[in-house]
BADO-205387 format. One record per residue: chain; x, y, z of N, C-alpha, C, O in turn; residue in one letter. Coordinates in Angstrom, 2 decimals, padded with zeros to 5 digits. Example, Ala and Ser with C-alpha at 12.3 -4.5 7.8 and 13.67 -1.06 7.14 Angstrom:
% BADO-205387
lumdren  n.u  n.v  n.w  ca.u  ca.v  ca.w  c.u  c.v  c.w  o.u  o.v  o.w  vexmi
A  013.19  -005.69  007.80  012.30  -004.50  007.80  013.20  -003.30  007.80  014.24  -003.32  008.46  A
A  012.85  -002.25  007.08  013.67  -001.06  007.14  012.90  000.03  007.87  013.41  001.14  008.04  S
% end
This chain:
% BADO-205387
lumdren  n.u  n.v  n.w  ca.u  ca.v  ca.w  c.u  c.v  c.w  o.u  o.v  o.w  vexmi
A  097.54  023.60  006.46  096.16  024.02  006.53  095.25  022.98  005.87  094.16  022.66  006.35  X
A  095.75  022.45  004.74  094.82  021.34  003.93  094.47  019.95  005.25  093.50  019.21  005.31  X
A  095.32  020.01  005.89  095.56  018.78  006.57  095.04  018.88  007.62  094.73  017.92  008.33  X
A  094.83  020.31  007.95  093.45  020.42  009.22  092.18  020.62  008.58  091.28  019.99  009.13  X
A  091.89  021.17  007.79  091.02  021.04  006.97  089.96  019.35  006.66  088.76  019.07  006.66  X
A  091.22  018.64  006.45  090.61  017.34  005.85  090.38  016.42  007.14  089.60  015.47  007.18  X
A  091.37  016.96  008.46  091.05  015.98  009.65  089.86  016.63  010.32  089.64  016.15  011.43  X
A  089.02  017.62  009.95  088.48  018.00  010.62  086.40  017.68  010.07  085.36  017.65  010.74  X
A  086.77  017.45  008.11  085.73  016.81  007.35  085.90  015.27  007.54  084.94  014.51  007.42  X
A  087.02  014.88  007.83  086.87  013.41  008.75  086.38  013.30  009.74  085.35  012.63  009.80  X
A  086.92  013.95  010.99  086.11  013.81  012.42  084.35  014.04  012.40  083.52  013.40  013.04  X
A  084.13  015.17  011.47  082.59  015.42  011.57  081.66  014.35  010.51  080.44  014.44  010.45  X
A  082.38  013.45  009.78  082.11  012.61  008.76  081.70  011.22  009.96  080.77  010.41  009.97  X
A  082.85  011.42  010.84  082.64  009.84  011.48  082.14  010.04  012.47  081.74  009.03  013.04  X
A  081.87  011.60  013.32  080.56  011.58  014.48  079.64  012.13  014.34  078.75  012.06  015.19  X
A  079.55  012.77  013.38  078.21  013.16  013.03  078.53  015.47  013.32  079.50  015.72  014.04  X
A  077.96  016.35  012.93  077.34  017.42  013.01  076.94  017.54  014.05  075.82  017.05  013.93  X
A  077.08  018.01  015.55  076.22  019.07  016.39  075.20  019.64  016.08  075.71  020.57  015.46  X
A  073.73  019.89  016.00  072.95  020.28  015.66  072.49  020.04  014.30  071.62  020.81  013.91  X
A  072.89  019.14  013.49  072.32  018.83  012.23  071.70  017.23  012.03  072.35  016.24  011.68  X
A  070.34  017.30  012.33  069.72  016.17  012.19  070.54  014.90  011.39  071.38  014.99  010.50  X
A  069.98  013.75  012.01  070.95  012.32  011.95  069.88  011.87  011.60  069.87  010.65  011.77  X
A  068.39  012.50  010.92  067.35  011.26  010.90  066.90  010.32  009.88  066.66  010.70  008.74  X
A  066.75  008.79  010.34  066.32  007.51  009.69  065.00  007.25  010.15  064.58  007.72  011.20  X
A  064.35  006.54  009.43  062.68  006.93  009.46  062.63  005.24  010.35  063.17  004.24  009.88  X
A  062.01  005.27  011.40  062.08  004.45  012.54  060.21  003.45  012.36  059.26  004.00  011.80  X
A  060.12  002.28  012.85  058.55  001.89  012.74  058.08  002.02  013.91  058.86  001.93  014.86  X
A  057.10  002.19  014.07  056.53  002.09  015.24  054.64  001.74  015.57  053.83  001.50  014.68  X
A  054.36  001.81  016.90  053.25  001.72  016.75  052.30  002.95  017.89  052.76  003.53  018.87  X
A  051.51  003.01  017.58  051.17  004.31  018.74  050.28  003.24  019.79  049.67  002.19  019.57  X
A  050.47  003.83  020.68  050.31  003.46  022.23  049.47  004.53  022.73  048.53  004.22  023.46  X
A  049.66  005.56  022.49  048.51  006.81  023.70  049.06  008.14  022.94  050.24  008.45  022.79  X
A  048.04  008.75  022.55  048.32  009.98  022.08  047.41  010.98  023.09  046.32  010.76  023.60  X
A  048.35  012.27  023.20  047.67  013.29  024.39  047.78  015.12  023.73  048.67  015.95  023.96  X
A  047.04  015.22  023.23  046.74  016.44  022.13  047.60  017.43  022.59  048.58  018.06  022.19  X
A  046.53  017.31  024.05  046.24  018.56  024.43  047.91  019.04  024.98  048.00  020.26  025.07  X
A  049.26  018.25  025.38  050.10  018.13  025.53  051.43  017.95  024.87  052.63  017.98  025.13  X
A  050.35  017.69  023.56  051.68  017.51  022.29  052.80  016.38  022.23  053.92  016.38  021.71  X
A  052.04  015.30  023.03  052.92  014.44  023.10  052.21  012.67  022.64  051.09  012.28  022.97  X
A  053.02  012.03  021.99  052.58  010.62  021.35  053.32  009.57  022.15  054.47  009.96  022.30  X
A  053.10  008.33  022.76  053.19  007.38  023.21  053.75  006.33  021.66  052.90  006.59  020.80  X
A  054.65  005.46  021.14  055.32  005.16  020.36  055.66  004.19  021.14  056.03  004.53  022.26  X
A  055.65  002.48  020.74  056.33  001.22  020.81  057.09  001.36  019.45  056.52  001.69  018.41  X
A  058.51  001.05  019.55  059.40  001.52  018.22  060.44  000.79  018.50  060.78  000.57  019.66  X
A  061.22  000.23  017.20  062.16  -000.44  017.02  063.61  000.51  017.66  063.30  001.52  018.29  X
A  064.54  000.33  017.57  065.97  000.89  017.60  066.16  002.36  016.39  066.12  002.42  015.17  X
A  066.36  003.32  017.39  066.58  004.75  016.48  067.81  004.91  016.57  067.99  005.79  017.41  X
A  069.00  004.47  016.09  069.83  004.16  015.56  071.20  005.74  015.79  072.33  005.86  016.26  X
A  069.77  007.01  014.90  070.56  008.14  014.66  070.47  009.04  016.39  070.98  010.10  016.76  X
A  069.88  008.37  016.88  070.07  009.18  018.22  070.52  007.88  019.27  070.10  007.97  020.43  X
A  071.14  006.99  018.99  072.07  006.20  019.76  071.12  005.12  020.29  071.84  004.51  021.08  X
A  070.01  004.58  020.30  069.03  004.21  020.77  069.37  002.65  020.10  069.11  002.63  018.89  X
A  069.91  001.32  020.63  069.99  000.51  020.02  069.17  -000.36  020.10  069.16  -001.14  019.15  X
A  068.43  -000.54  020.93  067.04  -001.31  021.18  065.88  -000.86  020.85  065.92  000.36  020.78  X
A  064.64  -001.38  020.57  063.34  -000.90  020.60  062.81  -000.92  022.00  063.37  -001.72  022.75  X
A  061.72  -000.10  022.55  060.94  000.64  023.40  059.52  001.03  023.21  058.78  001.08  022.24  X
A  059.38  001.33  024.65  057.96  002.24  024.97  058.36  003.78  024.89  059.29  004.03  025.66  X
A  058.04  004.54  024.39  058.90  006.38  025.19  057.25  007.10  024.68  056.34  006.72  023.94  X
A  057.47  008.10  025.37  056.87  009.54  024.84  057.78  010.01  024.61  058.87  009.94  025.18  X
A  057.25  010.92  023.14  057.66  012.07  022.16  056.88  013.20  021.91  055.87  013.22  021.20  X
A  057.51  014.43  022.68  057.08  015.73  021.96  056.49  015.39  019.98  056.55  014.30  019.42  X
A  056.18  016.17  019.61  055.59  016.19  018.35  056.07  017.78  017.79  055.97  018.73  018.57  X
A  056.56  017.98  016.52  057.31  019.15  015.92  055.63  020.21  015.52  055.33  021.36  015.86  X
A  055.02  019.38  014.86  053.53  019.58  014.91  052.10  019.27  015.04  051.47  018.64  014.19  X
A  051.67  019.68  016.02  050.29  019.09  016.75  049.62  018.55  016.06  049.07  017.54  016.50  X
A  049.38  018.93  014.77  048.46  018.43  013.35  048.77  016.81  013.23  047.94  015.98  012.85  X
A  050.26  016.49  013.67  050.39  014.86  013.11  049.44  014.18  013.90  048.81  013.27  013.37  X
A  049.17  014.53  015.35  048.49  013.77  016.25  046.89  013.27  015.71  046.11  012.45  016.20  X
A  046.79  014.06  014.61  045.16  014.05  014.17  045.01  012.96  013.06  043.92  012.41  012.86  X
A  046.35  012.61  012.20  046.63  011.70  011.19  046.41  010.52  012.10  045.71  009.72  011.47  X
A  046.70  010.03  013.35  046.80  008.68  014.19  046.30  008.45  014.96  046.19  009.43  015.70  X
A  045.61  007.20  015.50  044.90  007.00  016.22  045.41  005.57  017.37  046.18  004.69  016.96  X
A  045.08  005.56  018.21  045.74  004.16  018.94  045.86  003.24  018.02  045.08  003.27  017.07  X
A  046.64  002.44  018.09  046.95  000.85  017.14  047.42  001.47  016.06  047.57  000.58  015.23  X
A  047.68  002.34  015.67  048.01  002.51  013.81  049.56  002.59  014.42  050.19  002.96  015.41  X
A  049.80  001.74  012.65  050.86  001.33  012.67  051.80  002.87  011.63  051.39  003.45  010.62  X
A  053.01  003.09  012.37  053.56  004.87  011.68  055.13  004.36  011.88  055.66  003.62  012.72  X
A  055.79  005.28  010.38  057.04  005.56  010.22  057.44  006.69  010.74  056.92  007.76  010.41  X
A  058.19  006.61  011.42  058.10  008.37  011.94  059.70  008.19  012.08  060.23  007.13  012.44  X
A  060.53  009.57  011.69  061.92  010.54  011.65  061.64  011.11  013.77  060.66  011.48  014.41  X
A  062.81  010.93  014.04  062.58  011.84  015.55  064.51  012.52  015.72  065.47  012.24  015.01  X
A  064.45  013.24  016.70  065.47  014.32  016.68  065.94  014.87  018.15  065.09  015.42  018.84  X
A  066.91  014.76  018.50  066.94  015.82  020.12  066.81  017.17  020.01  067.41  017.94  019.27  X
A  065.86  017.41  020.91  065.37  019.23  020.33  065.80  019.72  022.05  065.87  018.98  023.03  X
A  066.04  021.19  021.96  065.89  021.49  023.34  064.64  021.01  024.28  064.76  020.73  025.48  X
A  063.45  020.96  023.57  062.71  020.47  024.50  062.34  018.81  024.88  061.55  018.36  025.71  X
A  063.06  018.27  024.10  063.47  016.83  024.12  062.94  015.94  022.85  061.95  016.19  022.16  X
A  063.71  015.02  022.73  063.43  013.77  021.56  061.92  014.17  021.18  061.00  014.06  022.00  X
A  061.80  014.51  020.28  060.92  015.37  019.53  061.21  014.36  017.55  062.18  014.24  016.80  X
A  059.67  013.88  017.51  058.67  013.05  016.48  058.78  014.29  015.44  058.19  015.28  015.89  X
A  059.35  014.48  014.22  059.84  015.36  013.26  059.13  015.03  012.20  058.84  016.04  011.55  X
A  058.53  013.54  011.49  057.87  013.38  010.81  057.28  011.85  011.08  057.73  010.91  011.72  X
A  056.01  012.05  010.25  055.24  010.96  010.57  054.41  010.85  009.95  053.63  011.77  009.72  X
A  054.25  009.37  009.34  053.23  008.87  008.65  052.49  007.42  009.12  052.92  006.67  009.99  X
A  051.43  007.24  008.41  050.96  005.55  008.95  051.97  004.53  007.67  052.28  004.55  006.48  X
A  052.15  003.70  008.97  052.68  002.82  007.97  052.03  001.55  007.13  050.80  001.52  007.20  X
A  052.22  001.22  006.89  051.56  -000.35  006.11  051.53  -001.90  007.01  051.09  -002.92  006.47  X
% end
């Protein structure tokens, strides 16, 4: 029993949790924000915790509409993102430096 036990805090050690956020705070820059839709336009480096090894253009759902009001085109933001049922979904966010 110890020995399934410990192969099993190994396997979830080296792929990660099903449903338990993987997030690293990613840079980016905003491109087009759309309120009324809840969704942000993001040029961003490689997100690493959702397999993403390159940087990109994407839209992202937003966890809450309020961040959209912190940013404006050109600002430069750190932002955490996540696979949600309703898709790769922006979890936190700030301007960056």
């Amino acid at each position: 029993m110890k020995k399934l036990v410990a192969a099993t805090i190994l396997t979830l050690a080296l792929t990660g949790t099903p449903g338990i956020a993987q997030n690293s705070t990613v840079s980016g820059e905003v491109r087009k924000i759309d309120e009324s839709a809840g969704k942000i336009t993001l040029k961003h480096g490689p997100i690493k915790s959702l397999g993403m090894d390159e940087g990109m253009t994407m839209v992202f759902r937003v966890k809450d509409p309020a961040m959209l009001k912190q940013v404006k085109v050109g600002d430069k933001v750190n932002f955490e993102a996540e696979r949600a049922s309703a898709g790769i979904t922006v979890t936190k966010m700030q301007k960056g430096k």
